[in-house]
Backbone as JSON Lines, residues from 0, in Angstrom:
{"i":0,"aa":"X","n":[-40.57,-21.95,17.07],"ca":[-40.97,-20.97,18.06],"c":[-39.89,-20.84,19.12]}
{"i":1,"aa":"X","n":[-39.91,-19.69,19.84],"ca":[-38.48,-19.63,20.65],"c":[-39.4,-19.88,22.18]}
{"i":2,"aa":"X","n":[-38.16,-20.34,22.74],"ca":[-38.39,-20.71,24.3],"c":[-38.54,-19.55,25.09]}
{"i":3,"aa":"X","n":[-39.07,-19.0,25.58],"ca":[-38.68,-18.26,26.79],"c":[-38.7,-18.73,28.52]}
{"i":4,"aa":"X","n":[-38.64,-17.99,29.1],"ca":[-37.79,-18.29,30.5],"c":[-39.54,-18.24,31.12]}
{"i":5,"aa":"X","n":[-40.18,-17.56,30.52],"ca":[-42.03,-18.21,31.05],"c":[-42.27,-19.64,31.35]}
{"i":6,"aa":"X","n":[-41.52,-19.82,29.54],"ca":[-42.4,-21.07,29.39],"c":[-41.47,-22.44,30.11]}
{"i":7,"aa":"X","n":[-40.17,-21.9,30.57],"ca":[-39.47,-22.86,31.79],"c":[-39.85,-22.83,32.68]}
{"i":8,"aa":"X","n":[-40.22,-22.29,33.14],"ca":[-40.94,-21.74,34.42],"c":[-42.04,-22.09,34.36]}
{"i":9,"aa":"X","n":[-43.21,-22.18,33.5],"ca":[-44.28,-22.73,33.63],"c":[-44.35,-23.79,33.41]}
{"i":10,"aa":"X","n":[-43.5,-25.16,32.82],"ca":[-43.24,-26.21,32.43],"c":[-42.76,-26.88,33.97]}
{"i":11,"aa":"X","n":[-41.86,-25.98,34.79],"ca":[-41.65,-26.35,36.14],"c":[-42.55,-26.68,37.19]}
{"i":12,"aa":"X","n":[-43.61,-25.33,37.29],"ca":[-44.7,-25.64,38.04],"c":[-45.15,-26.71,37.78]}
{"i":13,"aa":"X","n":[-45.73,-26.79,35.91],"ca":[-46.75,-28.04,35.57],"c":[-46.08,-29.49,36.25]}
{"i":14,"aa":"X","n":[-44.67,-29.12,36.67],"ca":[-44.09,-31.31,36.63],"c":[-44.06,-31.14,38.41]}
{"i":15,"aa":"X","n":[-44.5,-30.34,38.84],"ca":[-44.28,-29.73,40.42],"c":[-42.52,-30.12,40.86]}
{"i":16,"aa":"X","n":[-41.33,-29.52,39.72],"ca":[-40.23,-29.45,40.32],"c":[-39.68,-28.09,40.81]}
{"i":17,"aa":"X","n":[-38.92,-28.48,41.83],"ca":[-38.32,-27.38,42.66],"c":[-37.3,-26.82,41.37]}
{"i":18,"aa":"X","n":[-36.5,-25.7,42.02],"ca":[-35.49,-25.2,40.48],"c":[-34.16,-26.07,40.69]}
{"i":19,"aa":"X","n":[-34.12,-26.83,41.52],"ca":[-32.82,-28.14,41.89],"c":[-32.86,-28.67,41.1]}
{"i":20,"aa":"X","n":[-34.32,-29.49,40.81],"ca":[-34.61,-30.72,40.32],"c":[-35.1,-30.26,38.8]}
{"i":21,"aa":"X","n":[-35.45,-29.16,38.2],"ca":[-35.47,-28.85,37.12],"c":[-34.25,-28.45,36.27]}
{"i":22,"aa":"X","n":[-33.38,-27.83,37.13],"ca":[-31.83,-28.08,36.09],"c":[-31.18,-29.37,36.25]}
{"i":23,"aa":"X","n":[-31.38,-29.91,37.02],"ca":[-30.91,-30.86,37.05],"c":[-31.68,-31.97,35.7]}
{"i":24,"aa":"X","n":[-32.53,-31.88,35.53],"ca":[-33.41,-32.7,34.57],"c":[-32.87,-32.06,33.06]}
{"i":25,"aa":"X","n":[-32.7,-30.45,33.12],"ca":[-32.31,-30.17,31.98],"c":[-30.77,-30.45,31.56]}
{"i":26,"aa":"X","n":[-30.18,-30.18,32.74],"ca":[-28.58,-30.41,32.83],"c":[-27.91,-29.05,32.48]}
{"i":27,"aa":"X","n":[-28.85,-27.97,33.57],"ca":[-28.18,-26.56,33.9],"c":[-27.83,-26.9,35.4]}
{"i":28,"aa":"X","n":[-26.66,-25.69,36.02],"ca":[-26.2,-25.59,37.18],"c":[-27.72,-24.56,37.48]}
{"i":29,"aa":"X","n":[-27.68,-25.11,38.94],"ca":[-29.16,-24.3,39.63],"c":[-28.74,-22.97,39.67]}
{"i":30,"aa":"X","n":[-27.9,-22.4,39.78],"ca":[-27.16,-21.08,39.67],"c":[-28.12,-20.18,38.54]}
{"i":31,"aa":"X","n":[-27.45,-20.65,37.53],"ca":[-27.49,-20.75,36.01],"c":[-29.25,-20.61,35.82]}
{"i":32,"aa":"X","n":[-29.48,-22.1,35.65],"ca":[-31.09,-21.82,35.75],"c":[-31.81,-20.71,36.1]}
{"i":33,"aa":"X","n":[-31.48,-20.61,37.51],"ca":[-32.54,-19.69,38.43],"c":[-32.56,-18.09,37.95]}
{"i":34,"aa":"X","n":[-31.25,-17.76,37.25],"ca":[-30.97,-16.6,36.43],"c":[-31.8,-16.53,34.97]}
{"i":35,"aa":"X","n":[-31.86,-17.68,34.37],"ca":[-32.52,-17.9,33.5],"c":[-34.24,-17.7,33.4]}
{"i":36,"aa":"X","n":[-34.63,-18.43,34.43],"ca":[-36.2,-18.32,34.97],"c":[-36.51,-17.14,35.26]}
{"i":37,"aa":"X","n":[-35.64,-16.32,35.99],"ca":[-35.86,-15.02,36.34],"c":[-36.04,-13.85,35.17]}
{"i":38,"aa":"X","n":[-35.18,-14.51,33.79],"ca":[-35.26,-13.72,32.41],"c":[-33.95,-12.93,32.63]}
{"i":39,"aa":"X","n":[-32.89,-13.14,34.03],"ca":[-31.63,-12.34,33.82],"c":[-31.04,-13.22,32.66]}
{"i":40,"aa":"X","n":[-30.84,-14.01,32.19],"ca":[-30.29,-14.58,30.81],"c":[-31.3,-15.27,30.2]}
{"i":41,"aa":"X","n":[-30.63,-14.88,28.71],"ca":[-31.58,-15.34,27.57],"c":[-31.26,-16.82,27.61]}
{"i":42,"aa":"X","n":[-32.68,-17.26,27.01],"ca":[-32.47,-19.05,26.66],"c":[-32.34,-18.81,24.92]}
{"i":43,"aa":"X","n":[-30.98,-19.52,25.46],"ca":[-30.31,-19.91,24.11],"c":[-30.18,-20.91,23.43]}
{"i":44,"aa":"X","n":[-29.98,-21.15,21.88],"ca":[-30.48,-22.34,20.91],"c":[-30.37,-23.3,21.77]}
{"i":45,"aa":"X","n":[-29.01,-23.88,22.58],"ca":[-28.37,-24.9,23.51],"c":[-29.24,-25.11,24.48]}
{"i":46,"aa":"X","n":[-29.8,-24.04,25.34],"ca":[-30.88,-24.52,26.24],"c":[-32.36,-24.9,26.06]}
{"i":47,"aa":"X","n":[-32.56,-24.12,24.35],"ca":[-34.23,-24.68,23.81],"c":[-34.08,-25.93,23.68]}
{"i":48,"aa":"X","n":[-32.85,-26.1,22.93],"ca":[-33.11,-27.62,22.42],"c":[-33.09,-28.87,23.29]}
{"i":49,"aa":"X","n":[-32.08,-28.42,24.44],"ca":[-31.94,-29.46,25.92],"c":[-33.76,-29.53,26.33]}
{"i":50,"aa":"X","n":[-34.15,-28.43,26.48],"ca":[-35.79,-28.15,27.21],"c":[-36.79,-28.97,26.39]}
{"i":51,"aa":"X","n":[-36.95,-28.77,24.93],"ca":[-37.72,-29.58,23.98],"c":[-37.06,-31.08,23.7]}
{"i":52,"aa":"X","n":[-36.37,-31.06,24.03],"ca":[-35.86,-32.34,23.67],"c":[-35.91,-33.45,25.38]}
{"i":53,"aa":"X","n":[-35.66,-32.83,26.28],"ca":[-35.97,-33.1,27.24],"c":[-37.83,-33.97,27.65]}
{"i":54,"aa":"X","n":[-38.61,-32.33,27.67],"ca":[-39.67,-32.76,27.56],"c":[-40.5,-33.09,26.4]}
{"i":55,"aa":"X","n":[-40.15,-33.68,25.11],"ca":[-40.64,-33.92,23.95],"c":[-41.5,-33.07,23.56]}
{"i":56,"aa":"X","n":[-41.69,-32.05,23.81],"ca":[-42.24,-30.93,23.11],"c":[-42.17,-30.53,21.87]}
{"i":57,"aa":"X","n":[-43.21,-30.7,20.99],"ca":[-43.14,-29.92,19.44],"c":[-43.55,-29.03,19.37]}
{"i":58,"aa":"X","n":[-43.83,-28.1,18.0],"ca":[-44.36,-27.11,17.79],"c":[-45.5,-26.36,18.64]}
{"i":59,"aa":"X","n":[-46.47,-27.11,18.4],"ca":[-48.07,-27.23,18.72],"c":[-47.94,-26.89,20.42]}
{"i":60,"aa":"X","n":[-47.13,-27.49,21.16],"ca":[-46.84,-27.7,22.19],"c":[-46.51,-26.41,22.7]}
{"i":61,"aa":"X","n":[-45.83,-26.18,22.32],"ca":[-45.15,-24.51,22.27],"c":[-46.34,-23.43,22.8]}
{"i":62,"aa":"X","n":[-46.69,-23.36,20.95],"ca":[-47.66,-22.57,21.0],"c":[-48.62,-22.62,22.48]}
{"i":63,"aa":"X","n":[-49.53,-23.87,22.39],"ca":[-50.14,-23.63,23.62],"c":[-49.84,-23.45,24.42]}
{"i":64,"aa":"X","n":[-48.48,-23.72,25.19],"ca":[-48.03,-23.29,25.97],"c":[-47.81,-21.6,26.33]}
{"i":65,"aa":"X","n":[-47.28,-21.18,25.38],"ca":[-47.51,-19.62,25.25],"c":[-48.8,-19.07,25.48]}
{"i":66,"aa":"X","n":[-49.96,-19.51,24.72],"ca":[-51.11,-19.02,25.19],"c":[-51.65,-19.34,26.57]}
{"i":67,"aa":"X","n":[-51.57,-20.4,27.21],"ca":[-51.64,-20.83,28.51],"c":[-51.3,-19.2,29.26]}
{"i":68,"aa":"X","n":[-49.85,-19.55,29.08],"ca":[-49.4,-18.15,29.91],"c":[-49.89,-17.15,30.07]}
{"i":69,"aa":"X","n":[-50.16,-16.7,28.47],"ca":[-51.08,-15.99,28.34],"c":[-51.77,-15.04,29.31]}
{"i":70,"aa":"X","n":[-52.82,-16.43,28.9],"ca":[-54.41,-16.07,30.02],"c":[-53.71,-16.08,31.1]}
{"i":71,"aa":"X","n":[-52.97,-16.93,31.8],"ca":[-52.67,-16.67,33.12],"c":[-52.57,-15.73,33.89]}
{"i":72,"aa":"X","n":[-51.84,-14.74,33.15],"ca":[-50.96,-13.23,33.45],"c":[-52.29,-12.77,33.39]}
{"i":73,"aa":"X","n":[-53.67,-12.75,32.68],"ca":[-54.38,-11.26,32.62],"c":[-54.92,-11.45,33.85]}
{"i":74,"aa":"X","n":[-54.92,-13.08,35.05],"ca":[-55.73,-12.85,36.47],"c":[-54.55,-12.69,37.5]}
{"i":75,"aa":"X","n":[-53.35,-12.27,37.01],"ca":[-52.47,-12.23,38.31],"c":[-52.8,-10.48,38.69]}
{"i":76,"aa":"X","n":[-52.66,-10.71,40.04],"ca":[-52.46,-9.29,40.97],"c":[-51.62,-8.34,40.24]}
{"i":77,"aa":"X","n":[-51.4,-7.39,40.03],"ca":[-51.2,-6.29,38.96],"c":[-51.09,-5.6,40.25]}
{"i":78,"aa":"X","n":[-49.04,-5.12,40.47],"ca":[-48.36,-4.83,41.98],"c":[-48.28,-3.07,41.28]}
């Protein structure tokens, strides 16, 4: 399953790190990251695999994670 810049971002909230302390854990420049989270750059094979391998995340993991998001988005404020 592919990573997206959601599911970094929602993996951030869940560990309550700032975006310092989350590239730093992945071993992106906060620069870098924060472009990433934002979805201005794609996460690429190099950064899925740092992210899953990081937080031991498998398959299964994924998935729910995606659906998490999911639901999330259908109660946010709609600007």
């Amino acid at each position: 399953m592919k990573v997206t810049h959601e599911m970094i971002r929602y993996t951030r909230h869940a560990n309550g790190f700032n975006q310092i302390k989350m590239s730093n854990v992945i071993g992106l420049s906060q620069a870098y990251y924060s472009q990433l989270e934002r979805g201005n750059y794609k996460v690429t094979e190099a950064v899925s695999k740092r992210f899953i391998d990081t937080f031991g995340f498998n398959e299964a993991d994924l998935i729910n994670m995606r659906n998490d998001i999911g639901r999330q988005s259908r109660y946010k404020l709609k600007r």
